[in-house]
NUNUVO-625017 format. One record per atom (N, C-alpha, C, O): residue in three letters; x negated, y, z. Coordinates in steps of 0.2 Angstrom, whole numbers, plus 2048, in hexadecimal, padded with zeros to 3 digits. Layout:
! NUNUVO-625017
ALAXYZ;...
END
This chain:
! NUNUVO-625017
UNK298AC966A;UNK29FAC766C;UNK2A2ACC670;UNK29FACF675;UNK2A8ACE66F;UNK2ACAD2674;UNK2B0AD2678;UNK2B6AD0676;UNK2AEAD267F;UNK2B1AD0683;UNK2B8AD5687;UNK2B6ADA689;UNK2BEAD5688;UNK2C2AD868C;UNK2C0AD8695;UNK2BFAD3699;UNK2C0ADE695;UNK2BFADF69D;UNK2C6AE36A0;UNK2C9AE869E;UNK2C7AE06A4;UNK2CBAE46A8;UNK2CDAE96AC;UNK2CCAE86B2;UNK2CEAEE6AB;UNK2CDAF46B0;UNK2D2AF56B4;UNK2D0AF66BA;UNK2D9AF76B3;UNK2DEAF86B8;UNK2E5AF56B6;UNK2E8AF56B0;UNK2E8AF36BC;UNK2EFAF16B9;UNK2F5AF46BD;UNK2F5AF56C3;UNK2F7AF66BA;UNK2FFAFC6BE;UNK304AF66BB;UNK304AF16B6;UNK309AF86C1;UNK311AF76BF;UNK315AFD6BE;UNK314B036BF;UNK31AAFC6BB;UNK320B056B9;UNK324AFF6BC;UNK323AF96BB;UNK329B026BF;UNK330AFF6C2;UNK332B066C0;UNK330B0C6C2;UNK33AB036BB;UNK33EB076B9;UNK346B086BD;UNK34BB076B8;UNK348B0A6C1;UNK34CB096C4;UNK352B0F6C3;UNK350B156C2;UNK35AB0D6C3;UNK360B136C1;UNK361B146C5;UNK360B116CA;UNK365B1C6C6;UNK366B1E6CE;UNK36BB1D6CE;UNK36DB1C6C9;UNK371B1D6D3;UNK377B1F6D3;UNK37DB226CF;UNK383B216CE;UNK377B296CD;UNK37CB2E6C7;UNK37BB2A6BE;UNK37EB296B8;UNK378B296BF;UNK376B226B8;UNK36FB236B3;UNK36EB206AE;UNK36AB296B8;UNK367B2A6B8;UNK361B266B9;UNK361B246BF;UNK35CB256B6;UNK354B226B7;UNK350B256BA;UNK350B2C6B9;UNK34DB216BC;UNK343B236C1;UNK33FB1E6C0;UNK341B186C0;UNK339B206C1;UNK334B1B6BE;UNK32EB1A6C3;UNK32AB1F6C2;UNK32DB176C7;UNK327B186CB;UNK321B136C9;UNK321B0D6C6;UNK31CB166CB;UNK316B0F6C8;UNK311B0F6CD;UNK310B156D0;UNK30EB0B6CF;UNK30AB076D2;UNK304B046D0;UNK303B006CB;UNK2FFB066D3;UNK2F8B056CF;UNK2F2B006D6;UNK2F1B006DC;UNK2F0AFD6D1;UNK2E9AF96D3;UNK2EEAF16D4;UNK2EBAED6D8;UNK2F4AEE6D2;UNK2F6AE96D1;UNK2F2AE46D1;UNK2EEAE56CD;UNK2F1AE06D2;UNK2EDAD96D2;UNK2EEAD46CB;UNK2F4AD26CA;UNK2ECAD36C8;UNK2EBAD36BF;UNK2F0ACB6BF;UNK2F3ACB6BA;UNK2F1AC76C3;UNK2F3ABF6C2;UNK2FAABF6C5;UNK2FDABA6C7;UNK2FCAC66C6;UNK303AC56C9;UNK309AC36C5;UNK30BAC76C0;UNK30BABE6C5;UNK310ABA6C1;UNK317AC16C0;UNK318AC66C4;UNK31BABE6BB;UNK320AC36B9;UNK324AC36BE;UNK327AC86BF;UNK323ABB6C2;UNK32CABA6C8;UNK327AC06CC;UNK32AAC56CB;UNK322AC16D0;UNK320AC46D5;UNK323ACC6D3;UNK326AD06D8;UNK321ACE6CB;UNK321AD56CA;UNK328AD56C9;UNK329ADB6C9;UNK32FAD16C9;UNK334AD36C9;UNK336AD26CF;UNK33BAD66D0;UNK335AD06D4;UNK336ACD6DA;UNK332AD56DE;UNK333AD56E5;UNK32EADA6DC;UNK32CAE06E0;UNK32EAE66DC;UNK32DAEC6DD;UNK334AE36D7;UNK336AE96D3;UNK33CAE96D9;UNK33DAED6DE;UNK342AE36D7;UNK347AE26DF;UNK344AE56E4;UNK349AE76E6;UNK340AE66E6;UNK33EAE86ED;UNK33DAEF6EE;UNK33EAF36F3;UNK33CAF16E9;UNK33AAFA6E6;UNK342AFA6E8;UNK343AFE6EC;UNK349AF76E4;UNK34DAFA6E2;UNK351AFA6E7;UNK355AFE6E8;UNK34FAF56ED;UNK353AF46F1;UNK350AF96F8;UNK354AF96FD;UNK34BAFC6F8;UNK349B006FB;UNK34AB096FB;UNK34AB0E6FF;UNK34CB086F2;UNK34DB0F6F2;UNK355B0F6F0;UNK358B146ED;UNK358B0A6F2;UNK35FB0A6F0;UNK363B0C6E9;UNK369B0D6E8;UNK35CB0B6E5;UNK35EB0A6DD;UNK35EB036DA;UNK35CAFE6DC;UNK361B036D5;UNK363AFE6D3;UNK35DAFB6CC;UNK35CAFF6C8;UNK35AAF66CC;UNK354AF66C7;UNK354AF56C0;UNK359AF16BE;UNK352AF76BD;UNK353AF76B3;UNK34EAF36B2;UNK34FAF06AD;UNK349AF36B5;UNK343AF16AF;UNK33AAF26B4;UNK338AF66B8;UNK338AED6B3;UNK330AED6B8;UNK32DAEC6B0;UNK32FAE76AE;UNK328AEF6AE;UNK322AEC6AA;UNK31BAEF6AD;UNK31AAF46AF;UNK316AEC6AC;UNK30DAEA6AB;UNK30BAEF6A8;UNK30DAEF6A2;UNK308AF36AA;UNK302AFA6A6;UNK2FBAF66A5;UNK2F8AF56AB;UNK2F8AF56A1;UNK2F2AF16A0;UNK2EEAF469D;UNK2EDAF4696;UNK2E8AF96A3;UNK2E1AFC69F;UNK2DCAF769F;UNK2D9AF46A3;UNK2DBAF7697;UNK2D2AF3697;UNK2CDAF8692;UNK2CEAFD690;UNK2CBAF4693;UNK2C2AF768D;UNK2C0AF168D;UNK2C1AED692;UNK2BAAF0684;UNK2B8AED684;UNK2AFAEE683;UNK2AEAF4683;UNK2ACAEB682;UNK2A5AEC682;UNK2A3AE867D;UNK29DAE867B;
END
């Protein structure tokens, strides 16, 4: 039987600057059960701290399996 193991999960928060320009910042060791409202609800918070405006949060998901 082959089992998925979990190894790491990142966020990319995709955020437009001002000039209309993007940036990308990512975030690693994420907690695996974090619901979508939570990762949209720390993307807001990215955007609202860097005074960029948010595009997009998605889930980087490394596994292996055995």
């Amino acid at each position: 039987m082959t089992e998925a193991i979990w190894d790491k999960n990142a966020i990319r928060v995709k955020l437009t600057k001002k000039d209309g320009s993007t940036r990308q910042r990512s975030f690693n060791n994420v907690v695996q059960e974090a619901t979508p409202d939570q990762l949209h609800q720390f993307g807001q918070l990215v955007a609202m701290l860097t005074g960029e405006q948010l595009k997009e949060v998605y889930v980087m998901t490394t596994s292996h399996t055995n």
